[in-house]
N, C-alpha and C positions, 0 to 999 in steps of 0.2 A: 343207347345209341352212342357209337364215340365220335363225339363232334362235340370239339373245344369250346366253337362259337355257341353249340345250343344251349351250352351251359352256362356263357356268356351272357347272352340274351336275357334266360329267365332270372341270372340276376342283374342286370342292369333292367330287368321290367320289374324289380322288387319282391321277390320271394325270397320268404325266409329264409328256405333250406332246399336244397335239390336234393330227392334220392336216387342214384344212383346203381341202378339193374345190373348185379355181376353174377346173377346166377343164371339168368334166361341170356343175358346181354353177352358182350366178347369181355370177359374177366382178363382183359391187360391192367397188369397193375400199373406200368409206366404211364398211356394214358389216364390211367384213373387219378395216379398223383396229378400229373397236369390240370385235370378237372377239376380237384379239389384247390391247387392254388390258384386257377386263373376264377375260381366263384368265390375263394376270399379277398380276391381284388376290390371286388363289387360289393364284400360285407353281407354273403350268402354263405351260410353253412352249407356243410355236404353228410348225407347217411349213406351208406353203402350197404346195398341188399345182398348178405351172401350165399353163397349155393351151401346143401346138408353139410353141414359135420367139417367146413372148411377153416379151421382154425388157423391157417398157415394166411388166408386170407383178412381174418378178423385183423389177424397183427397188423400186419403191412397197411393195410385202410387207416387203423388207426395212426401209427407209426407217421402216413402221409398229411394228418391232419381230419381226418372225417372226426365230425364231431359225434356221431354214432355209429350203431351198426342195427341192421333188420335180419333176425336171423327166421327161414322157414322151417315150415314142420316140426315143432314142438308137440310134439306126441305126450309125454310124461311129462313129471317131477323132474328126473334125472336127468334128460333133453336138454330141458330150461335148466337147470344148475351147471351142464357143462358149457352151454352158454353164454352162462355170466362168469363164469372161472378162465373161459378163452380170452375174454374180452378184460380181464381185470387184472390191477398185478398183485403180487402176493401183497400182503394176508387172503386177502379175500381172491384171488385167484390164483394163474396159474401164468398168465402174459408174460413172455421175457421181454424184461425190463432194458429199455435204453432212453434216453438224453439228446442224442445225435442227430435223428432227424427234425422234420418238420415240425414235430408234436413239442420236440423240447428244446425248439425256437434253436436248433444246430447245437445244443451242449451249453449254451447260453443261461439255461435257466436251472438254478440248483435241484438236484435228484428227490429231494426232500417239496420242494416247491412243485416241479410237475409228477410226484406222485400224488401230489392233494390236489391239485387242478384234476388230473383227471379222472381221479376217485369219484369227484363232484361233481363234475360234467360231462364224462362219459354218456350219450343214452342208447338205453338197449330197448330194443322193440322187436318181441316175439309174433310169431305167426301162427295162428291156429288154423289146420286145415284139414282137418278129417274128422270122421265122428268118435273116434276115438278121444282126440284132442280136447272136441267140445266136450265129452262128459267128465273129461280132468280137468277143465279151467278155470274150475277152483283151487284147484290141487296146486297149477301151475301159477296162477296169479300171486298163491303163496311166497312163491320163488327171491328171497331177498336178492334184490340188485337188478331183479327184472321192472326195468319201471313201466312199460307199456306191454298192447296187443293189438293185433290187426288181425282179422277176419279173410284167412284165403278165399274167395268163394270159391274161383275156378278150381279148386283142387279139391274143394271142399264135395263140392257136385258132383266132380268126378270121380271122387271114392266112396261116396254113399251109398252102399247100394242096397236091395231091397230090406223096409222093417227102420235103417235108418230115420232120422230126423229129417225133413226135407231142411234144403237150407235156408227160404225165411222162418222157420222153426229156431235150427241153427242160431240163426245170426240174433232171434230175440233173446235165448238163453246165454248166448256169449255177451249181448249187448246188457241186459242188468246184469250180468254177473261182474263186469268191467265196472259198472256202475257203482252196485255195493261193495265192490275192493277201493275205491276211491284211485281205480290206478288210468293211466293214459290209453282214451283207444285212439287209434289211427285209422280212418278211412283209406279204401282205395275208391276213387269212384273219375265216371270221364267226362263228366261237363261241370257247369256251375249249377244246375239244378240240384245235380244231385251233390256238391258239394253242401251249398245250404242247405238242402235237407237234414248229412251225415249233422252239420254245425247244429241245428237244430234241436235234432237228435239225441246231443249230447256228444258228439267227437270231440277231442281238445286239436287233434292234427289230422289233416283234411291233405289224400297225396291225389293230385291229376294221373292219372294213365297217359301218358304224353303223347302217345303212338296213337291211342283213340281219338284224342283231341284233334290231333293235327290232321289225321284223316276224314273227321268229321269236317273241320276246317277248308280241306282241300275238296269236299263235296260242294260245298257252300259257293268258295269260289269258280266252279264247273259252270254252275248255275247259268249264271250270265250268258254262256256261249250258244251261237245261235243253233238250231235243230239241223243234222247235216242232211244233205237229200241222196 
């Protein structure tokens, strides 16, 4: 949703890190830089969700300061390695390299010095979302430079279709598998309930569906109003 203030809020209400929807959401990158610096006002990171195979987008996110990126549909091996190669700069990728913007504090910080920053704190976090996916996500967890994964459901249920895994099937096979890789899962989920739970469960990063919440929220406050006749 592009609204400076909402982004505002969740960090002056103390959350980590906001991620930020540019594949389903309006992919302006002017806003988005906006977003990214008015939540490190507040001392909130930003990840940026990008839509398939948008590499022109990974840059520019980064370039603005996100300290990550969530890429979907990781289908393959190959998916997840062009992935971490959009997102990284040579050796290990393919990112054109600049200094200039926001990342490298305006030209301020030697080339040598923000290519080690963000070698090091770069985070990537793939998506698996089809049953394709799930029975590579061995394959794909492999992926050096891939440090997490997050579990699409809705896509995931949506291209399953007859003979597949159902998807709490799914999500147990993706969830030890993330487990014995020792690598990051990320939840998506819409309340606190199920937030503790994911935490529970074993998630190390727990993301709110914002749109769910606040609609959930705005039921809540309906409530109160008296019955019309």
């Amino acid at each position: 949703m592009p609204s400076e203030e909402l982004v505002e809020m969740l960090a002056v209400a103390g959350f980590d890190f906001i991620l930020i929807d540019c594949e389903h959401g309006p992919a302006d990158v002017g806003a988005l830089r906006q977003h990214i610096a008015a939540a490190a006002l507040h001392g909130a990171e930003v990840m940026v969700r990008v839509g398939e195979g948008e590499d022109a987008l990974i840059l520019r996110a980064l370039d603005s300061g996100a300290a990550g990126v969530v890429a979907p549909h990781l289908d393959s091996v190959e998916q997840a390695q062009d992935f971490v190669a959009a997102a990284h700069y040579p050796p290990v990728g393919r990112r054109g390299f600049a200094t200039y913007g926001r990342a490298g504090f305006y030209g301020t910080m030697s080339s040598r010095d923000h290519h080690a920053r963000l070698a090091e704190e770069t985070l990537l976090i793939g998506m698996i979302e089809s049953p394709l996916a799930v029975s590579a996500v061995d394959e794909i967890l492999a992926v050096q430079g891939l440090d997490g994964l997050l579990l699409g459901a809705a896509d995931l249920a949506a291209s399953s279709g007859p003979g597949a895994l159902s998807v709490p099937e799914s999500r147990k096979r993706f969830n030890a598998a993330v487990a014995a890789a020792g690598t990051l899962r990320m939840d998506l989920v819409g309340d606190t309930d199920a937030a503790a739970a994911s935490y529970a469960d074993g998630a190390q990063i727990v993301v709110y569906n914002l749109t769910q919440a606040l609609m959930a929220q705005f039921s809540v406050l309906l409530e109160p109003r008296p019955p019309t006749r």
